[in-house]
N, C-alpha and C positions, 0 to 999 in steps of 0.2 A: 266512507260509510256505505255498508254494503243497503241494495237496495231489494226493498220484498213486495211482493205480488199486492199486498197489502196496502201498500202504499199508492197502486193506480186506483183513481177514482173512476167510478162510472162512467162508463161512455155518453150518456147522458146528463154529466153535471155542468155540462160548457167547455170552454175552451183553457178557461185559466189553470182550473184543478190539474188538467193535463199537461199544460206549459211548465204548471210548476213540480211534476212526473218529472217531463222530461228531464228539467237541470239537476232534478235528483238524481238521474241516470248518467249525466255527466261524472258527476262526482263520485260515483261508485266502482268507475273499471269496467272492462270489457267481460270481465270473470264474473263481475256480478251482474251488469248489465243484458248481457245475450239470456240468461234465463228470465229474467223479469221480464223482456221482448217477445221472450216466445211464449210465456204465459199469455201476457195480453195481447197478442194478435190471437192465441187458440180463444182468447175470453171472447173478441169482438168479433171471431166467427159467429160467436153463438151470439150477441148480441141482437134487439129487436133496437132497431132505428134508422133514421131516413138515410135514402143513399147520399144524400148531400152531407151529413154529419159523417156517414162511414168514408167517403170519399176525402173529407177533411183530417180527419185519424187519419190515416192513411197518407197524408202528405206532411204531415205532421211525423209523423214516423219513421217516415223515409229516410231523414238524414242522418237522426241518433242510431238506425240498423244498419245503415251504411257506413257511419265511422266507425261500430261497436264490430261489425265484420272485419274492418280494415287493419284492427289490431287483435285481433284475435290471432292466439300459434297455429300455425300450419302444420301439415302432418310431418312429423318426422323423415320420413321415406313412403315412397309411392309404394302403396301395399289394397289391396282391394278387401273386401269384406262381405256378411250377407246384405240382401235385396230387401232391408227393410229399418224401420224408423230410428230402431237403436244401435243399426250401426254408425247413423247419419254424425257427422259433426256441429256444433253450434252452429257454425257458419249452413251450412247446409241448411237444417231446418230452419235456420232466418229467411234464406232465402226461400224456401220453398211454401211457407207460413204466409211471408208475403205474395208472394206469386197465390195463392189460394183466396186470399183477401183481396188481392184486386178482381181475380175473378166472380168473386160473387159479388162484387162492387159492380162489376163490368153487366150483368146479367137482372142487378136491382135498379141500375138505372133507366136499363130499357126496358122493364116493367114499370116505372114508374111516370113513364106515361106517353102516350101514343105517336105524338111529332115534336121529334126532339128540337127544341129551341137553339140558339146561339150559345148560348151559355151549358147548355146540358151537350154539346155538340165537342164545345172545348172540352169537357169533361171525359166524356167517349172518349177523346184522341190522350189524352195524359192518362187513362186507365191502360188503352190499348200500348200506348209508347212503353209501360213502364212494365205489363205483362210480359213483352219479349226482352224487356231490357234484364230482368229478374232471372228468365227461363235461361240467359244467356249465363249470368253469372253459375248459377246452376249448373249447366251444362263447361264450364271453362272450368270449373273448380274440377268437375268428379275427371274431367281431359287430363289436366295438369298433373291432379294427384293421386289419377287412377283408382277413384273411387265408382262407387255405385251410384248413379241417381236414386234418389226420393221415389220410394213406389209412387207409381202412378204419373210420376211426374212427362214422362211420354204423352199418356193419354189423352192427358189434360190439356196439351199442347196441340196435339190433332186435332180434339174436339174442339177446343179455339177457334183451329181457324176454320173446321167446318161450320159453326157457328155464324163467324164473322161474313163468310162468304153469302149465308142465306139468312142470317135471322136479325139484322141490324134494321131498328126500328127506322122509319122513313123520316126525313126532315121538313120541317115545319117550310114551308114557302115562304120566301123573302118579302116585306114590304117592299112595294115599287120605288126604285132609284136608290135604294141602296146598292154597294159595292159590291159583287158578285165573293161568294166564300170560295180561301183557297182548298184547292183538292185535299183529302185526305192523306194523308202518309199512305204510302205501298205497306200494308202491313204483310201481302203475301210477298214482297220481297225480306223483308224479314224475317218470314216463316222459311222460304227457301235455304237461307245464308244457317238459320240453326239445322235444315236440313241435311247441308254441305256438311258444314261441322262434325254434325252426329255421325253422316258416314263415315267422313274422315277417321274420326274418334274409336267409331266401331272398328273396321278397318285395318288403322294404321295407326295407334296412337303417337307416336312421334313423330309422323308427319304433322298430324293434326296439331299439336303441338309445337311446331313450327313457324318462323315470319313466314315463311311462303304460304300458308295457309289464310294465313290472319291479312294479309297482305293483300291476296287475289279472292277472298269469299263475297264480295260485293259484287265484283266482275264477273263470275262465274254465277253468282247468284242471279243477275240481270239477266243474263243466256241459257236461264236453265227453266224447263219446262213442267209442269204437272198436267200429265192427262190421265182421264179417266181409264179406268182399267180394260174396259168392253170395247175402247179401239182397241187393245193389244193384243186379244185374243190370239196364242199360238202365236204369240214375239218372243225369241230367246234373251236370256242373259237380260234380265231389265234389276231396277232399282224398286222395290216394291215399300208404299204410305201404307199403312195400314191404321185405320182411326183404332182399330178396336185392340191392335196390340200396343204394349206397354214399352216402347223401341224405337231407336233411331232407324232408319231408313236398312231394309234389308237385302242383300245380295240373291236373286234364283236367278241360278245357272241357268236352268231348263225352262223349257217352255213354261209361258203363263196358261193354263188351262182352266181357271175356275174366276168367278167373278169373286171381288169383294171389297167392302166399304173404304174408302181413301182413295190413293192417288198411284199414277206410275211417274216416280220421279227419271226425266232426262236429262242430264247434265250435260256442259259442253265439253265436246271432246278434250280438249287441252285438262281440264279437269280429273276425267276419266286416266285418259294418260298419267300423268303426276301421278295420279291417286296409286293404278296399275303398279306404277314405277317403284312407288313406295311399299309397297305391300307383298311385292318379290325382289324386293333389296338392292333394287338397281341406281 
């Protein structure tokens, strides 16, 4: 039974209306299902409602877009297309649908109120975990099959983690004699590893595409560095962040001569090297 836009209830009617979406979704196929999916994540963008109910959609969701992806056909042959929505595949705008709803999950919760608690804290970490875990799939599909990323989908990702770096609301102070909380996840080591990637990607797609890639990007990601642009003033041959373009990390030969917003990625040399290696066929 094919499944219609129709059939999702209100984001606002509870939890069961939705439960019982879902196992309609089961029973429909992935043919029918990925469009139903991506109706109602574009509907719950626009939705008005607490980030704890968008937070729970959202987890709720997660498993039927992830198996409804899993079977969904892959492209015939690696073939590229235009820089924009309709050339995207199902799988694509799932993923990148979702990637947009966590983000404005990630942005409603820390308006939602001033010192984040214990529990809004576990929250934070399972929006941020699942933001790069999305951006990833994202970025492994358009690697794989030589497609285009999701306009915007770069930017969104810089902006992240400039974000994350300065605007994460402060945490509420512990009652005394409770257990100290553990650290946060490195999220900028996760930012670095889709940095890798993306050069790679950019670069050399069949390296990038590679176990050696997938293999050493944690390790190279741990030794790899982002500084600000205004130490580099008049350094050759760098790796240029750029928050405001819409791009994986980009190659200037020539000197750095102008300031601007993002980062100067440095990789470890072994990194460099391989990468080198690959990209003049050695």
């Amino acid at each position: 039974m094919a499944v219609s836009i129709n059939a999702c209830p209100p984001f606002d009617a509870g939890s069961e209306p939705i439960d019982q979406w879902i196992q309609g979704l089961r029973k429909a196929g992935v043919r029918h299902a990925a469009p139903a999916l991506i109706l109602a994540l574009e509907r719950l963008r626009q939705a008005e409602i607490s980030a704890e109910a968008r937070l729970g959609l959202l987890s709720a969701l997660k498993k039927p877009l992830l198996k409804t992806c899993a079977g969904l056909p892959k492209p015939l042959s690696a073939r590229g297309g235009t820089h924009s929505e309709r050339g995207l595949s199902l799988e694509q705008r799932l993923y990148r649908l979702m990637f947009q709803n966590l983000d404005q999950a990630l942005h409603q919760l820390e308006r939602s109120q001033f010192l984040l608690d214990e529990e809004a804290i576990q929250h934070q970490d399972w929006v941020m975990r699942n933001l790069f875990r999305f951006f990833d799939r994202q970025l492994r599909y358009a690697t794989l099959w030589e497609t285009p990323m999701a306009e915007g989908s770069w930017r969104d990702l810089h902006e992240l983690h400039a974000y994350l770096r300065v605007g994460l609301r402060p945490v509420a102070e512990e009652p005394a004699g409770t257990s100290p909380r553990p650290d946060h996840p490195d999220r900028e080591l996760d930012y670095k590893q889709l940095l890798l990637f993306g050069l790679a990607g950019a670069q050399c797609a069949a390296w990038a595409r590679s176990g050696v890639v997938t293999e050493g990007l944690r390790g190279w990601a741990q030794k790899t560095v982002l500084k600000e642009p205004q130490s580099l003033q008049g350094e050759m041959a760098l790796f240029l962040v750029e928050v405001c373009e819409d791009s994986a990390p980009r190659w200037k030969q020539g000197s750095l001569d102008r300031d601007f917003r993002g980062w100067v990625l440095i990789p470890p040399r072994d990194y460099t090297e391989r990468l080198s290696k690959a990209v003049n066929g050695a």
